[in-house]
N, C-alpha and C positions, 0 to 999 in steps of 0.2 A: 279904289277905296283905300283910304289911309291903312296900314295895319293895326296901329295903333286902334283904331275906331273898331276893330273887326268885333263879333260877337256872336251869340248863337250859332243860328244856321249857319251864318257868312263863313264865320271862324271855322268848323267843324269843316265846311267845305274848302276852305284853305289848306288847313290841314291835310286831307283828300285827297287834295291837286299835291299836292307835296309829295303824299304817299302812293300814289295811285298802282307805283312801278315794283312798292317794295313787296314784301313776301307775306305781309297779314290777308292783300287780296282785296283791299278796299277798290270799291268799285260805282261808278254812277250809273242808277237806276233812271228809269226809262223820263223821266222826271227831272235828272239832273241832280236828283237827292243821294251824298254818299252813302254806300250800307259798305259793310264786311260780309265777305261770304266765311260762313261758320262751316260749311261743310262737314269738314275734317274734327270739327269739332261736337256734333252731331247735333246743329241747329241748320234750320237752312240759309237763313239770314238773320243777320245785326243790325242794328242800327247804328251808325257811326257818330257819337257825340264825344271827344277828347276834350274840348273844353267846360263837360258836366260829370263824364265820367272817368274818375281816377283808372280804373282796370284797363283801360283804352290810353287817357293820357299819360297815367304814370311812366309804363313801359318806354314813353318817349322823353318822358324828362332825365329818367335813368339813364338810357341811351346814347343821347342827345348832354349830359352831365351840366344839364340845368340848372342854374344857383338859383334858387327861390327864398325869400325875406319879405319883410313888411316893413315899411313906411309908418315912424309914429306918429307923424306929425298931422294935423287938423285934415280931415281929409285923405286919411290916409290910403293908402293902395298897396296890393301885395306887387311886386318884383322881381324879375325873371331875368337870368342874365347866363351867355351863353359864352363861356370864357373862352372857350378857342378863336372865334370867331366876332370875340369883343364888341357883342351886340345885347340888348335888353330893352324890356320893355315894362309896360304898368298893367293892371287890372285889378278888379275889384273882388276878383278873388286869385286864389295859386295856381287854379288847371286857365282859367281864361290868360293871365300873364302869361303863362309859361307856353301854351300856344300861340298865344301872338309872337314870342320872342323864337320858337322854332319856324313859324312862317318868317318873320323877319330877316331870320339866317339864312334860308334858303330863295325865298322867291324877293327880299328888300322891302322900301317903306311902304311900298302900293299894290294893292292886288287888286286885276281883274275879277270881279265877283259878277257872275249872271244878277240883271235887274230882278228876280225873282226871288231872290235871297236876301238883297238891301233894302 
């Protein structure tokens, strides 16, 4: 799937696959649906949505030193842009842009996403 196209479920699980190795502990349920294990944080589990929820995506936009802007023009879209790695993307909001353009960065224009997500 394009990344550009990603969305919802897809996206968060892009996202997921991206992060799977790093230190927050996101992880696929039995399902194939990302969660975060909260443990340590004293829930048992999360649910993994970066492209709805800022507390999850912000940390990677900071991170990651994500330029986000808006598009005035007819149609407009919010703007994601990844300056080390001179890559960006569009969405119809600032956390969906800005996770398409961290998937972008890392995995390119296409992601494998399981048919159960698309």
């Amino acid at each position: 799937m394009k990344t550009l196209e990603l969305q919802g479920a897809a996206l968060d699980w892009a996202v997921a696959k991206v992060m799977q190795d790093d230190t927050i502990g996101v992880y696929f349920n039995e399902n194939g649906r990302p969660m975060r294990d909260m443990a340590r944080h004293g829930y048992e589990f999360d649910s993994w949505e970066p492209s709805t929820n800022w507390s999850q995506g912000g940390p990677i936009i900071e991170r990651e030193k994500l330029q986000l802007g808006y598009d005035n023009c007819p149609g407009g879209q919010w703007t994601a842009e990844h300056w080390d790695k001179d890559d960006w993307e569009v969405g119809p909001t600032p956390l969906i842009a800005a996770m398409r353009c961290f998937v972008a960065s890392k995995l390119g224009d296409t992601v494998d996403i399981p048919k159960e997500l698309t």
